[in-house]
N, C-alpha and C positions, 0 to 999 in steps of 0.2 A: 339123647340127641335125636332127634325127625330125620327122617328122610324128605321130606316133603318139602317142596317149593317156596322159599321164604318171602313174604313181600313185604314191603317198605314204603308207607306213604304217606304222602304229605299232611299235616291235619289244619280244618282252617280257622283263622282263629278263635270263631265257636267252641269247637271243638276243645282248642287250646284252654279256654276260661273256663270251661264245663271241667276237665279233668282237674284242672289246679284246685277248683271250688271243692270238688268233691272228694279229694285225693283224702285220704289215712292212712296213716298218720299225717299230717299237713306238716313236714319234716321238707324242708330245702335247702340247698343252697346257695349265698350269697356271693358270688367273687368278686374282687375288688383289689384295689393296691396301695399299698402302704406303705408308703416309705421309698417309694420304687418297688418292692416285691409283692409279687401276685399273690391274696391271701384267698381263700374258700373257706366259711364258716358256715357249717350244719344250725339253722335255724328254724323253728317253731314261725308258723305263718298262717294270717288269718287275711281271706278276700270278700272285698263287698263292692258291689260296684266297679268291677271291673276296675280295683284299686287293690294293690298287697301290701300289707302291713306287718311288719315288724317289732318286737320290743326288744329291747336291749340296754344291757346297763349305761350309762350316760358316760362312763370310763372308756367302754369299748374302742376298739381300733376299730371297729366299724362306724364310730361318729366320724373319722378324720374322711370318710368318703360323704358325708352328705353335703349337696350341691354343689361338691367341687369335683366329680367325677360320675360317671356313667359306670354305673355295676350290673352284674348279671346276676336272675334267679334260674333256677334249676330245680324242675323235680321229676319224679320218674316212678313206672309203675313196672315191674319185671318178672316175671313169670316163669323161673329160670326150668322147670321141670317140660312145657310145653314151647319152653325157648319162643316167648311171644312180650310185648310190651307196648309201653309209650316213652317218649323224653316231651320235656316242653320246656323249654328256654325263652325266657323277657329279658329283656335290657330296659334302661332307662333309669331316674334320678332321683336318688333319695331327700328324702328331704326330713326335719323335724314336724311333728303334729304340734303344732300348738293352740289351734281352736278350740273353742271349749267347747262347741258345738259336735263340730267330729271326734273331739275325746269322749265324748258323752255316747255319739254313735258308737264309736268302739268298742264300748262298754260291754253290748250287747252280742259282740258278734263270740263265737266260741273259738276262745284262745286259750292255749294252753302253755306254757314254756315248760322242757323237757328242764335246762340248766338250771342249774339251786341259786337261790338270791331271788333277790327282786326285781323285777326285768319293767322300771318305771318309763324307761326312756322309749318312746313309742312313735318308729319310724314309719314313712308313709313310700312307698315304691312309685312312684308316677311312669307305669309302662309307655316306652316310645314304640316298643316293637316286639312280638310276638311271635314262637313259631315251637310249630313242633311235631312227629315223625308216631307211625306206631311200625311195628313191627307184628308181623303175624305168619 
């Protein structure tokens, strides 16, 4: 632990898409509700265009949120030995890809899914709103 002065500031949404792009592991989370209960699934996530993307198997409980709900992404960078970090939080609304155009851009961007199977079903985040904090 520091003894040192912590500070806590805003970051703006620059900021915000620069860290998510860059982030490694690109490991997030999704929240969302199900049934009525609040779920959060650790997901594999690729950004292009200030657009996050998702796959996922087509079974998932996370289809039951596309376009009929507003979900939140979450990822974060933390530094626990100099007790220093980021968080960055989007909301906004899933939807399916089903362009053959943008599945074909997808193609190219570097995705990787951590979960075993085959993750064909391939979600599109349409961010409404962005924010997020570093800690130093």
């Amino acid at each position: 632990m520091t003894d040192t002065p912590v500070l806590l500031t805003a970051l703006s949404d620059d900021d915000c898409w620069n860290l998510v792009a860059a982030h490694r592991p690109a490991l997030c989370r999704i929240a969302f509700t199900d049934g009525g209960s609040s779920v959060i699934y650790p997901m594999n996530y690729a950004v292009a265009d200030r657009t996050l993307y998702l796959r996922t198997d087509p079974a998932s409980r996370l289809t039951t949120a596309v376009q009929s709900q507003d979900v939140a992404f979450e990822v974060d960078d933390v530094d626990a030995a100099w007790e220093r970090g980021w968080s960055v939080l989007a909301q906004g609304r899933l939807r399916e890809v089903t362009d053959p155009d943008e599945l074909e851009r997808h193609r190219e961007l570097r995705f990787r899914s951590w979960a075993p199977g085959q993750r064909l079903h391939l979600l599109r985040l349409d961010v409404t709103r962005i924010s997020g904090r570093r800690i130093e």
